[in-house]
C-alpha positions as CSV (number, residue, x, y, z in Angstrom):
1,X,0.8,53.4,88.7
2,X,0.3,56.5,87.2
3,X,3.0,56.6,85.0
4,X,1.8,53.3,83.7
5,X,-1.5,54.8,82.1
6,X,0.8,57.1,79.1
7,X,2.8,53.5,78.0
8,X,-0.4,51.7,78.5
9,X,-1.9,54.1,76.2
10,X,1.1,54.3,73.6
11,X,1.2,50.2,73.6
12,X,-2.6,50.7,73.0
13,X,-2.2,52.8,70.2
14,X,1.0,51.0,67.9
15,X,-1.4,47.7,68.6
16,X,-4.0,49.6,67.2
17,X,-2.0,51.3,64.3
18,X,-0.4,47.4,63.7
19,X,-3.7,46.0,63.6
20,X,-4.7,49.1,60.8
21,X,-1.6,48.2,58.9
22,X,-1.8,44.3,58.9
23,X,-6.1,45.0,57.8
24,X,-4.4,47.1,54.9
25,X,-1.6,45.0,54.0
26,X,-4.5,42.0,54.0
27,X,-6.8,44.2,51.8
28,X,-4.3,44.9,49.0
29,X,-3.0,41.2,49.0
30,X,-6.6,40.0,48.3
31,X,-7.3,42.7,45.7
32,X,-4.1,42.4,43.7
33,X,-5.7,38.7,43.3
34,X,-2.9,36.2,44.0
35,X,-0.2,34.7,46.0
36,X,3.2,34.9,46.4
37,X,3.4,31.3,46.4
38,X,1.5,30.3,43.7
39,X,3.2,33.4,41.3
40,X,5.7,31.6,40.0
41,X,3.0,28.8,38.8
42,X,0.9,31.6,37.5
43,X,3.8,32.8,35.6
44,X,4.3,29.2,33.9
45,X,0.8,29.0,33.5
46,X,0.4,32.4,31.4
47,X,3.4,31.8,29.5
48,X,2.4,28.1,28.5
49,X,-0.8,29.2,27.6
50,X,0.2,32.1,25.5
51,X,3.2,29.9,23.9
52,X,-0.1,27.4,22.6
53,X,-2.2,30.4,21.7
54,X,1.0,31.5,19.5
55,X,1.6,28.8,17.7
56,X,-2.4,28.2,17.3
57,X,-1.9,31.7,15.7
58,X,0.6,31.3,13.9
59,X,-1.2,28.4,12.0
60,X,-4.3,29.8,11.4
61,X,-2.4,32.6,10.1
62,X,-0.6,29.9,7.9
63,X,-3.6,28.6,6.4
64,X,-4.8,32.0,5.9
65,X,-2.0,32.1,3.6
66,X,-2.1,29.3,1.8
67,X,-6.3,29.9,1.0
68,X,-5.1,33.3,-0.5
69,X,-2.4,32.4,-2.6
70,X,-5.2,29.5,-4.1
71,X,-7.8,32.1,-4.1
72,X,-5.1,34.5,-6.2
73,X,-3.9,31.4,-8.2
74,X,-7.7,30.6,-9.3
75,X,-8.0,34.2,-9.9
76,X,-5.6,34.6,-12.0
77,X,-7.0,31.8,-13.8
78,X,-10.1,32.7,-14.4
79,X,-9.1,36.2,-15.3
80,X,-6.9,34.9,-18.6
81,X,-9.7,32.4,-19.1
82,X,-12.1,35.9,-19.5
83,X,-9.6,37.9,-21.2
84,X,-9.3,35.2,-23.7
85,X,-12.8,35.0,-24.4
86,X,-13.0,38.7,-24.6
87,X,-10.5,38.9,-27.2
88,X,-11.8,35.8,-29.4
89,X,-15.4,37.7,-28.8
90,X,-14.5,41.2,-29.8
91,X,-12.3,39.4,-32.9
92,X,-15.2,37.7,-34.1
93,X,-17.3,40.8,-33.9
94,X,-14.4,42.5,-36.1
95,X,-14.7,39.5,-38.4
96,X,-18.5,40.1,-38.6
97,X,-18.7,43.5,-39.1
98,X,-15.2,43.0,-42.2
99,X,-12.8,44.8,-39.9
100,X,-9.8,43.0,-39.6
101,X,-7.9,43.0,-36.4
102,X,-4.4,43.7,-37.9
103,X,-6.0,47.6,-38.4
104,X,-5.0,50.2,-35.3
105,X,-8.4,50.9,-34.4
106,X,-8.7,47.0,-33.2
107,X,-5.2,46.6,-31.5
108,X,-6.4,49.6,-29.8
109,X,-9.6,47.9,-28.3
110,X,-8.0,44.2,-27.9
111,X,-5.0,46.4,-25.9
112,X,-7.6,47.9,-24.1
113,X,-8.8,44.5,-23.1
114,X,-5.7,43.5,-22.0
115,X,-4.9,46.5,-19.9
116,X,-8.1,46.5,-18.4
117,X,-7.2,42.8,-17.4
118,X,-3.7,43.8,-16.0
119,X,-5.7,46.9,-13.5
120,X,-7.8,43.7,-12.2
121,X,-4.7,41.5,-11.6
122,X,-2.7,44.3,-9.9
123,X,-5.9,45.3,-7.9
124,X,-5.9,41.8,-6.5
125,X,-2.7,41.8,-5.6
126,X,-2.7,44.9,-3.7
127,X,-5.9,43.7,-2.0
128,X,-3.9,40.0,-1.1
129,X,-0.9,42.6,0.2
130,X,-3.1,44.0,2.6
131,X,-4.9,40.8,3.7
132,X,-1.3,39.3,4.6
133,X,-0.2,42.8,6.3
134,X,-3.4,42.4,8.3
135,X,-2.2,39.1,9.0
136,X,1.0,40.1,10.6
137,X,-0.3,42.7,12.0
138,X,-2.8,40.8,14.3
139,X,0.1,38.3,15.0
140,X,2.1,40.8,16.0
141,X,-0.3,42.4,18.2
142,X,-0.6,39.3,19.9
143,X,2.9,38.9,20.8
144,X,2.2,42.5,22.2
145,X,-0.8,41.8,24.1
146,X,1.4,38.5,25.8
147,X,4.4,40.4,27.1
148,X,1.9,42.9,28.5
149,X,0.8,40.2,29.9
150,X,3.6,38.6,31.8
151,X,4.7,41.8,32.6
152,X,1.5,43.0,34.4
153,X,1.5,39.2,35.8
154,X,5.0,39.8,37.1
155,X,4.5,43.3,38.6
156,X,1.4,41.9,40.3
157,X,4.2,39.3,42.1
158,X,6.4,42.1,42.6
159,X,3.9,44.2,45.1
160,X,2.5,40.4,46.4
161,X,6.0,40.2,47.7
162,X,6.4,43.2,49.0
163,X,3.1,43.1,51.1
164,X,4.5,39.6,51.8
165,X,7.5,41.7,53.4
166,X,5.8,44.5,55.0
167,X,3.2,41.3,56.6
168,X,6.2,39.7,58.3
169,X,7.5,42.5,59.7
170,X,4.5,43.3,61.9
């Protein structure tokens, strides 16, 4: 009987150390925060929702477009409306004060008029550039941010498993 008391002991002890285990195992399950079973769900889950959050972007970013390239067109407009005016203004002011236009000194300020115009238009456009780089930018950040996504999604099913493993074992 007295050689009983060391396995007693040692039985006592792996119980206890596969009680430890199974508590840890049952820990990290709970904190990685899903199931192996419902992973794969999960998984169809994130990517449907990401696929409508996509194509959600992908149209604002559309009609993003579209309100610049009006917003550039009515520019554009309303800049030759103002150039025109300028010139016909400045003209009559050389009419009034007997200089005609035809002389250097006038083709030099109506040019200037016109260049100044041409720095506005080109300033616009760089400034449109931008605004749709921005644009494709974010999207593509977005399609960043989703695989990161499914990827952390999937790793987290990866060690679900594998604690799903190490629980069966013991």
């Amino acid at each position: 009987m007295g050689g009983m008391t060391p396995i007693a002991t040692g039985l006592t002890s792996i119980a206890g150390t596969l009680g430890t285990l199974n508590t840890i195992v049952s820990t990290v399950q709970t904190l990685s925060g899903s199931s192996a079973d419902s992973g794969d769900l999960a998984l169809r889950q994130l990517q449907e929702r990401q696929a409508l959050e996509m194509k959600k972007a992908a149209a604002d970013t559309a009609i993003a477009r579209e309100k610049m390239a009006l917003e550039a067109a009515s520019s554009e407009e309303d800049r030759k409306r103002a150039l025109k005016r300028a010139v016909a203004r400045q003209k009559a002011s050389f009419g009034g004060q007997g200089i005609s236009s035809a002389n250097g000194s006038a083709q030099a300020i109506l040019l200037g008029l016109f260049d100044e115009s041409e720095d506005e238009a080109q300033t616009r456009a760089k400034l449109d550039g931008l605004k749709s780089a921005a644009l494709e930018q974010d999207l593509g950040n977005r399609a960043s941010i989703n695989v990161l996504q499914r990827t952390q999604l999937a790793q987290r099913q990866k060690l679900d498993k594998q604690i799903t493993g190490l629980r069966d074992l013991f």
